[in-house]
Backbone as CSV, one residue per row, in Angstrom:
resi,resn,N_x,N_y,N_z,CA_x,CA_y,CA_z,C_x,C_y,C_z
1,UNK,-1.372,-43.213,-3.837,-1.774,-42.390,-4.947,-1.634,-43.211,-6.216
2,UNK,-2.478,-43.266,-6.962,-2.664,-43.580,-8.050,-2.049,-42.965,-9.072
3,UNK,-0.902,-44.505,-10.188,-0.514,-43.436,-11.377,-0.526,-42.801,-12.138
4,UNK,-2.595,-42.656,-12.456,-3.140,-42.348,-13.278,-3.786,-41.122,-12.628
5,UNK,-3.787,-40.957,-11.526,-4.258,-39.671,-11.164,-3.868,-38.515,-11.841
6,UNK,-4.561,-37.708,-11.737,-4.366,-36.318,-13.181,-3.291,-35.560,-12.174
7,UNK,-2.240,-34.560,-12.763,-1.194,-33.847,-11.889,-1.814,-32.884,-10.838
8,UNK,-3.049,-32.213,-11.547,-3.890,-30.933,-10.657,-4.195,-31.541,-9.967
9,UNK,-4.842,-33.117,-9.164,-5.142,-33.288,-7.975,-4.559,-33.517,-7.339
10,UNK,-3.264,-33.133,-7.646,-1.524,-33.641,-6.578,-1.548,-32.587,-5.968
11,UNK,-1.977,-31.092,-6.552,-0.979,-29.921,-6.330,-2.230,-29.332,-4.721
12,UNK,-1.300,-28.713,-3.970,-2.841,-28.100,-2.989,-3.324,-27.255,-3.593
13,UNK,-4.577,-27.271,-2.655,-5.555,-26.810,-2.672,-5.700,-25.345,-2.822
14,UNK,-4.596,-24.429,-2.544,-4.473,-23.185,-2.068,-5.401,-22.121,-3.167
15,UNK,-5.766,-20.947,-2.893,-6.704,-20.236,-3.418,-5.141,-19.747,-4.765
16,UNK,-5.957,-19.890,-6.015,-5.495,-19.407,-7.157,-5.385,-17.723,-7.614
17,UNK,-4.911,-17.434,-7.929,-4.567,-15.938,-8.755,-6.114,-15.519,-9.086
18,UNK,-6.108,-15.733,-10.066,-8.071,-15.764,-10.273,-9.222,-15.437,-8.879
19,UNK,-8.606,-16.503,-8.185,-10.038,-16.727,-6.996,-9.942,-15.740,-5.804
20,UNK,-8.424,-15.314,-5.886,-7.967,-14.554,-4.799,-8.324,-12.665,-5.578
21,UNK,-8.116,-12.983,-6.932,-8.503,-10.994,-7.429,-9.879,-10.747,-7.271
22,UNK,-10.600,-12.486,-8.496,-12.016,-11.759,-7.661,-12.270,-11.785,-6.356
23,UNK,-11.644,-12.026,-5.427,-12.468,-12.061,-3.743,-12.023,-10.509,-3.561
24,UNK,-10.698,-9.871,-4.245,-10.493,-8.898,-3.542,-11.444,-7.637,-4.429
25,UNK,-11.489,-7.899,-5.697,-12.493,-7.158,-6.518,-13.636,-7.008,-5.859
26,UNK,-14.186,-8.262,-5.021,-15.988,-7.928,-4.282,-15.723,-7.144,-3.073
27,UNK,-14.422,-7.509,-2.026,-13.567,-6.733,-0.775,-13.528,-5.017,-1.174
28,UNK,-13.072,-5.343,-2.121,-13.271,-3.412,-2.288,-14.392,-2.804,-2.723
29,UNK,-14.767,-3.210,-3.558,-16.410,-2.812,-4.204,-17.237,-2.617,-2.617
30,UNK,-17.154,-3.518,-1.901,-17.848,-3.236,-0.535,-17.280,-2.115,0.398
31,UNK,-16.192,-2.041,0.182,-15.749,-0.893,1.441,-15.644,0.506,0.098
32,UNK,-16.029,0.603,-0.985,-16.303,2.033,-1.393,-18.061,2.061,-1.774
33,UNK,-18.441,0.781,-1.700,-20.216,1.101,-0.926,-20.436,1.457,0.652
34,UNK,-19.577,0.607,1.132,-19.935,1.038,2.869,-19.653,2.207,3.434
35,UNK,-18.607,3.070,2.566,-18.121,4.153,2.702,-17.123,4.106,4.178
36,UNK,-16.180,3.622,3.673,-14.733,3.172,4.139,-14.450,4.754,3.898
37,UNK,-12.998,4.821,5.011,-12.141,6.121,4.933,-11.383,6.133,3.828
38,UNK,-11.097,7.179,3.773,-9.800,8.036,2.389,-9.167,7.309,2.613
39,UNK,-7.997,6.748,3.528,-6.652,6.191,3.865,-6.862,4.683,3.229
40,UNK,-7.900,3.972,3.897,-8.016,2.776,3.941,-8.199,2.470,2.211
41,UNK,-9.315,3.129,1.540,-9.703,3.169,0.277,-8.707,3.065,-0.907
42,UNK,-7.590,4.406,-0.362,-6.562,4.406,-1.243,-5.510,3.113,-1.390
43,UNK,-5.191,2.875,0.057,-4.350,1.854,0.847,-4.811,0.586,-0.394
44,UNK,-5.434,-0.039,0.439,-6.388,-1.273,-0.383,-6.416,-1.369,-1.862
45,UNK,-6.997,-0.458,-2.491,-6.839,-0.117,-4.300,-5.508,-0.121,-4.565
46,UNK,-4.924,0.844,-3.859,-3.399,0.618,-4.337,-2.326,-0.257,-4.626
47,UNK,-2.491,-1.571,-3.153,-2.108,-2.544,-2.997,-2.677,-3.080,-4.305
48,UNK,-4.027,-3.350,-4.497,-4.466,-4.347,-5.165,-4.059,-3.978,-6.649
49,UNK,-3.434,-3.167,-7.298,-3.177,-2.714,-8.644,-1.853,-3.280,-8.500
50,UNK,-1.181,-3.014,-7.601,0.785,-3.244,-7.574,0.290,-4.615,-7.800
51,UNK,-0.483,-5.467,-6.992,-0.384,-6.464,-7.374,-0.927,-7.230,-8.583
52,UNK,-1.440,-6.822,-8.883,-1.774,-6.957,-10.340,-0.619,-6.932,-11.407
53,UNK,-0.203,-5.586,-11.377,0.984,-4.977,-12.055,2.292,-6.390,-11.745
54,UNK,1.936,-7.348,-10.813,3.543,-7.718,-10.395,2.924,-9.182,-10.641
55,UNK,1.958,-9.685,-10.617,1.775,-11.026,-10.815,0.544,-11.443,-12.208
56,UNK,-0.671,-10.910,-12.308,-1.596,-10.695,-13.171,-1.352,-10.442,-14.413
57,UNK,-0.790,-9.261,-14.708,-0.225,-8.591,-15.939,1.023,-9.391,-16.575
58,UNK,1.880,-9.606,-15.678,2.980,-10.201,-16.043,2.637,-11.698,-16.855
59,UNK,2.074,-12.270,-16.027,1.655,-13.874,-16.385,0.289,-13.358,-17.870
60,UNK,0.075,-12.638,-18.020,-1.183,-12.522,-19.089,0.034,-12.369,-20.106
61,UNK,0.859,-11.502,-20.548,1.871,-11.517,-21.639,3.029,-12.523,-21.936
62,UNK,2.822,-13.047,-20.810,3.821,-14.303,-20.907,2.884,-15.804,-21.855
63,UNK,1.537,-16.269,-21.532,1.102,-17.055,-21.645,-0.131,-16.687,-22.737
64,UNK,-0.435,-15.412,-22.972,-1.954,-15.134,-23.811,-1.399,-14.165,-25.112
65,UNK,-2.098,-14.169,-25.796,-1.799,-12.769,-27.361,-2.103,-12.015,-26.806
66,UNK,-2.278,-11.310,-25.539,-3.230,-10.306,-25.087,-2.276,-8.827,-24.748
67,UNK,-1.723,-8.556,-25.515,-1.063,-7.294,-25.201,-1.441,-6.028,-25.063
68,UNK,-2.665,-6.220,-26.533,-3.632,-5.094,-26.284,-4.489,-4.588,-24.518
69,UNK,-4.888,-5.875,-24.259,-6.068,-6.426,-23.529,-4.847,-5.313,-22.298
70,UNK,-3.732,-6.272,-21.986,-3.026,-5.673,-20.977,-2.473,-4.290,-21.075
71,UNK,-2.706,-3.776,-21.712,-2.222,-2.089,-22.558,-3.339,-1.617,-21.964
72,UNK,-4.685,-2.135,-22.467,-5.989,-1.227,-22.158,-6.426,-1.425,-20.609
73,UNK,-5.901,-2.362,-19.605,-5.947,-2.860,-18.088,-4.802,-1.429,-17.358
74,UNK,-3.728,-1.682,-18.347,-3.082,-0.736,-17.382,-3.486,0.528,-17.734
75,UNK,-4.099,1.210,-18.782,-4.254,2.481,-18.947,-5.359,2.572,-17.786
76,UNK,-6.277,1.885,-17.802,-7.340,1.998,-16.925,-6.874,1.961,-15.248
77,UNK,-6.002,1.329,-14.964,-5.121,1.471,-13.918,-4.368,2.650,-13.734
78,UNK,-3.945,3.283,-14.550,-3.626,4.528,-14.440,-4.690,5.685,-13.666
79,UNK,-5.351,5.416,-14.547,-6.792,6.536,-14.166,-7.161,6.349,-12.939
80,UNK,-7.119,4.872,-12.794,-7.427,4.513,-11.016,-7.103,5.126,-10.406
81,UNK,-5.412,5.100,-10.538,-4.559,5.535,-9.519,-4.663,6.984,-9.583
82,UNK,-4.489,7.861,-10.467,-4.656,9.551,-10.950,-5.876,10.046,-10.209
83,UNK,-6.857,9.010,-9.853,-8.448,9.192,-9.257,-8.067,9.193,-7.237
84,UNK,-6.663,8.200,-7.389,-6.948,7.877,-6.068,-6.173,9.079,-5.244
85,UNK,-5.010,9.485,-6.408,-3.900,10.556,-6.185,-5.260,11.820,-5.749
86,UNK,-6.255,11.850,-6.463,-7.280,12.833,-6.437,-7.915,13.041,-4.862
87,UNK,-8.417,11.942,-4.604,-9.172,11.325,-3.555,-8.618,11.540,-2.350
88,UNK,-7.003,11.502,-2.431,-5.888,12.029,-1.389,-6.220,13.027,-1.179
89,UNK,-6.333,14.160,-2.033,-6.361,15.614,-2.032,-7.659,16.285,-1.784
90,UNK,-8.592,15.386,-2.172,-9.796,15.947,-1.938,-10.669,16.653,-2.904
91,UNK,-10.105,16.583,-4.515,-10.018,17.112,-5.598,-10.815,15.914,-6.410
92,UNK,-10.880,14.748,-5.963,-12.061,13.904,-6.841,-12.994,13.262,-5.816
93,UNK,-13.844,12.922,-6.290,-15.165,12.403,-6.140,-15.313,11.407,-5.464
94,UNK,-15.845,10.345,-4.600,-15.724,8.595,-4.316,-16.094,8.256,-5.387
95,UNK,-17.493,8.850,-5.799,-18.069,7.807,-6.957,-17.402,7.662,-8.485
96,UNK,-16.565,8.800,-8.733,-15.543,8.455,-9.186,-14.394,7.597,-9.173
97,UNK,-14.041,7.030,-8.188,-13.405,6.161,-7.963,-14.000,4.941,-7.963
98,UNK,-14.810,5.179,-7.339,-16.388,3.495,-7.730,-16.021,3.342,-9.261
99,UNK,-16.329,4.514,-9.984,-16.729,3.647,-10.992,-15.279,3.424,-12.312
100,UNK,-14.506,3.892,-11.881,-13.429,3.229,-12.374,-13.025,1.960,-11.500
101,UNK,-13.213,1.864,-10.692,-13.073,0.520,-10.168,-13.618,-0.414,-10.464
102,UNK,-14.915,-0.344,-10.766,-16.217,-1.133,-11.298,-15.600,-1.421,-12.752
103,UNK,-14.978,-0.451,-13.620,-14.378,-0.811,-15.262,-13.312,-1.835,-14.635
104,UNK,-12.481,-1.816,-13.737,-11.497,-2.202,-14.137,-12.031,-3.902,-13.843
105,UNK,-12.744,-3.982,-12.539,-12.900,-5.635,-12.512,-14.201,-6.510,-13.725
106,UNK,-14.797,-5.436,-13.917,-15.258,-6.022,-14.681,-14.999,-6.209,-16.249
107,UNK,-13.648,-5.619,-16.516,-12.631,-6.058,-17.646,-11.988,-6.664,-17.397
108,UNK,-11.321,-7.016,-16.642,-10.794,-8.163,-15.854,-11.088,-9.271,-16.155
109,UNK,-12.894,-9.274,-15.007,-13.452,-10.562,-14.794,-13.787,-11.280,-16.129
110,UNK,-13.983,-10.558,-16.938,-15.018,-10.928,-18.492,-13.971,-11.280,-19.709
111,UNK,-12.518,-10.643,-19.278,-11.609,-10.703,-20.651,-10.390,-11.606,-20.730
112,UNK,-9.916,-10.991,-19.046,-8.833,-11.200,-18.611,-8.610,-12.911,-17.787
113,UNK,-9.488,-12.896,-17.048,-9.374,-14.032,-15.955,-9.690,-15.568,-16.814
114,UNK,-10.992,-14.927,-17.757,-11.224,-16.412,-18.189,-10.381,-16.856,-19.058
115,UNK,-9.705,-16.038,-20.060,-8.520,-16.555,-21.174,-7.231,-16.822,-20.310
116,UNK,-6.923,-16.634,-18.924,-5.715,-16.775,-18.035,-6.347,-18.476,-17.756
117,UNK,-7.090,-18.367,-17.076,-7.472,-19.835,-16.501,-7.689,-20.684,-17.636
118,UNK,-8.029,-20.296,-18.787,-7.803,-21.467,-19.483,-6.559,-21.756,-19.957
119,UNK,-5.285,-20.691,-20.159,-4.109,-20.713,-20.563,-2.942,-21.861,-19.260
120,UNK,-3.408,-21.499,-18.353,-2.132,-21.278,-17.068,-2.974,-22.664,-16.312
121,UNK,-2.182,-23.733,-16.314,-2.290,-24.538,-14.970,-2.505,-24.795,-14.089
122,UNK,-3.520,-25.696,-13.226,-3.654,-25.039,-11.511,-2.573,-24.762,-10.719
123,UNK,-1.337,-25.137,-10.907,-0.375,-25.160,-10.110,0.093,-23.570,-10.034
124,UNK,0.271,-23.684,-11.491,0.752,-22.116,-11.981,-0.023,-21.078,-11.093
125,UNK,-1.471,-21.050,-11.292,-2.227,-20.186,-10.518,-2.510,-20.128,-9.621
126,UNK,-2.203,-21.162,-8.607,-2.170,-21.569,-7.156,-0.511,-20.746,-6.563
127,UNK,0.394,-21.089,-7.519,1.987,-19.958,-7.168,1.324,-18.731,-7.515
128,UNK,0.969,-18.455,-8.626,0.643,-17.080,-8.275,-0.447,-16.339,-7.747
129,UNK,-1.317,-17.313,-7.240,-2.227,-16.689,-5.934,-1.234,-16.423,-4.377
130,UNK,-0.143,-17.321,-4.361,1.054,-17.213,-3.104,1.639,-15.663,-3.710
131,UNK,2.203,-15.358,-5.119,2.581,-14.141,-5.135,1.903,-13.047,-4.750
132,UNK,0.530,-12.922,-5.564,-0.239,-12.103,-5.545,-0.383,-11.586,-3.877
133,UNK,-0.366,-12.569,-3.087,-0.667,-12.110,-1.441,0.776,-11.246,-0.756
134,UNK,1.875,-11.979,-1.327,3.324,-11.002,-1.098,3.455,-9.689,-1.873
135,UNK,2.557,-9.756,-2.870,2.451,-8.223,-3.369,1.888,-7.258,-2.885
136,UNK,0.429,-7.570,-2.231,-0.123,-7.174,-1.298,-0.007,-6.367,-0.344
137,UNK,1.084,-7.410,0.081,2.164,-6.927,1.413,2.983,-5.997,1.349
138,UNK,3.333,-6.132,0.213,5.115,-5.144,0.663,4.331,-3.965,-0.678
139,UNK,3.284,-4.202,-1.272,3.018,-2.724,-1.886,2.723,-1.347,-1.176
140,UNK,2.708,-0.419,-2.081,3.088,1.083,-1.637,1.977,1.418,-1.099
141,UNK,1.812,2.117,-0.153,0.198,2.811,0.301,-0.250,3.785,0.028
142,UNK,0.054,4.196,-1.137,-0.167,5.467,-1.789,-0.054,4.928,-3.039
143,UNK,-0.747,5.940,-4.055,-0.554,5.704,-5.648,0.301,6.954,-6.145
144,UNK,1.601,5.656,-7.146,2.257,6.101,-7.467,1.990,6.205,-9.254
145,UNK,1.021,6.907,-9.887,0.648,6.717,-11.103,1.739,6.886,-12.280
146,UNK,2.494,7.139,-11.917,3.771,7.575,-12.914,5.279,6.883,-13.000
147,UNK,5.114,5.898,-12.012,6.212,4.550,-11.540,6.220,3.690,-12.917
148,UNK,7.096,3.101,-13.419,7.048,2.190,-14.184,6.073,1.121,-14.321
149,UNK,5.266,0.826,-15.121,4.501,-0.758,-14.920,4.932,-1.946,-15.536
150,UNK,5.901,-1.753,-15.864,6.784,-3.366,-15.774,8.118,-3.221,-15.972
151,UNK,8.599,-4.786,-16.019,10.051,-5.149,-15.489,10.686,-5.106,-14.341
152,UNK,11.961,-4.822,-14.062,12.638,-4.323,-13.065,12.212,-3.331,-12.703
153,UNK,12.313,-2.466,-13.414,12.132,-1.050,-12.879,10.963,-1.048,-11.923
154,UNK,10.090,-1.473,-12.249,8.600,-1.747,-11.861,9.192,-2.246,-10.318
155,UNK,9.318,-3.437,-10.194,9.546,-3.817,-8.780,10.432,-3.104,-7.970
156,UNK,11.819,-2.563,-8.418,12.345,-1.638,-8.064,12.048,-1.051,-7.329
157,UNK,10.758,0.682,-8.067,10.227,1.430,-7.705,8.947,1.236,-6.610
158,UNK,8.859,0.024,-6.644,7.726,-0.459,-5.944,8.469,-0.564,-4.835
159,UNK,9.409,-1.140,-4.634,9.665,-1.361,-3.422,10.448,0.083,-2.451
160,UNK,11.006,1.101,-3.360,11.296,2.354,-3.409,9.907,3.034,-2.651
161,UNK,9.085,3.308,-3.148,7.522,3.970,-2.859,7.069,3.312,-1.516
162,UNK,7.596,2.197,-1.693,6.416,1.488,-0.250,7.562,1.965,1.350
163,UNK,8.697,1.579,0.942,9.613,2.159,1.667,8.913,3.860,2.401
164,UNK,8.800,4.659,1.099,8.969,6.167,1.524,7.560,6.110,2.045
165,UNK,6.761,5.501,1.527,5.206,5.726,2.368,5.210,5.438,3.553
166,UNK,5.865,4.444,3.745,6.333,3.637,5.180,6.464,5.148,6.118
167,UNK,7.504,5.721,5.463,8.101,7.058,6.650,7.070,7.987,6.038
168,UNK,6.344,8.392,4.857,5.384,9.048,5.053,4.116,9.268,5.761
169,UNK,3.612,7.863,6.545,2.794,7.686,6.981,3.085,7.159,8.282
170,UNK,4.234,7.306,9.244,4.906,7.181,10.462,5.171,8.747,10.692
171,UNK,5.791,9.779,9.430,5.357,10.942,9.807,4.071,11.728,10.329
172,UNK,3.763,11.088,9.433,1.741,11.869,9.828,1.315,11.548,11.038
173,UNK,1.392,10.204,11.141,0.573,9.570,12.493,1.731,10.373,13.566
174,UNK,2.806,10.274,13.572,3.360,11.185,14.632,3.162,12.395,14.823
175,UNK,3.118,13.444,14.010,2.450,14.124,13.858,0.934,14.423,14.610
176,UNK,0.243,13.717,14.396,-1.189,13.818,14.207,-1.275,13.387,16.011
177,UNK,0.020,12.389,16.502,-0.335,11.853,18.168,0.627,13.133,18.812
178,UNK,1.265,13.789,18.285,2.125,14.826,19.152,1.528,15.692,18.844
């Protein structure tokens, strides 16, 4: 290796924060066109906001002036979730949920992502494309619209919610096979 090589072509290759929201931004947009189930719909959106909330948001106030920007992401995240709480019940719409979904990535894609990638490092966004996928994981499967959206508390409750969904949704399915 060369000593003049630039640091970003040291670091791997791995999919970045950025490359990994929009793939999951086009992933969902398709399964509430294909007309995916209630469970799965909620499941998926849900995940994909916690993670936002735990890696996205966080790194935008740390590194950008954008407080507003992230004020007006999570209000809109709210509504998501209040839409998806809906969608549970049977009390809102899909295409309602389309199209708050449709606001949120495409405020995102247009405001959010490009002032991050020019702020944040490949390395930086390559770790937090590794977070973003552990958020994924251990987020709640249900929307919890009224949970904290940042700090401690935030992860806390997150990990609180995903827990109880865990036995909320081991109830049902038992249920539903007995």
């Amino acid at each position: 290796m060369a000593d003049d090589e630039p640091i970003d072509d040291m670091v791997d290759d791995g999919p970045n924060l950025v490359e990994l929201l929009e793939a999951d931004h086009r992933r969902i947009e398709r399964l509430l066109t294909d007309g995916a189930d209630t469970r799965t719909l909620v499941h998926e959106i849900e995940a994909h906001v916690v993670a936002e909330d735990r890696t996205l948001y966080r790194e935008a106030r740390k590194k950008l002036n954008a407080d507003d920007l992230v004020d007006a992401c999570l209000d809109l995240d709210h509504l998501l979730e209040e839409s998806l709480v809906g969608l549970e019940r049977a009390t809102t719409d899909i295409s309602a949920v389309r199209e708050l979904f449709g606001r949120h990535a495409a405020r995102q894609e247009a405001d959010l992502f490009p002032a991050l990638h020019d702020a944040v490092d490949r390395a930086r966004l390559i770790e937090l494309g590794a977070n973003v996928q552990y958020a994924v994981r251990t987020a709640p499967t249900h929307p919890h619209p009224h949970l904290s959206d940042s700090g401690v508390l935030e992860t806390l409750s997150d990990l609180v919610a995903a827990r109880l969904d865990e036995l909320r949704d081991a109830f049902r399915e038992g249920r539903r096979g007995g």
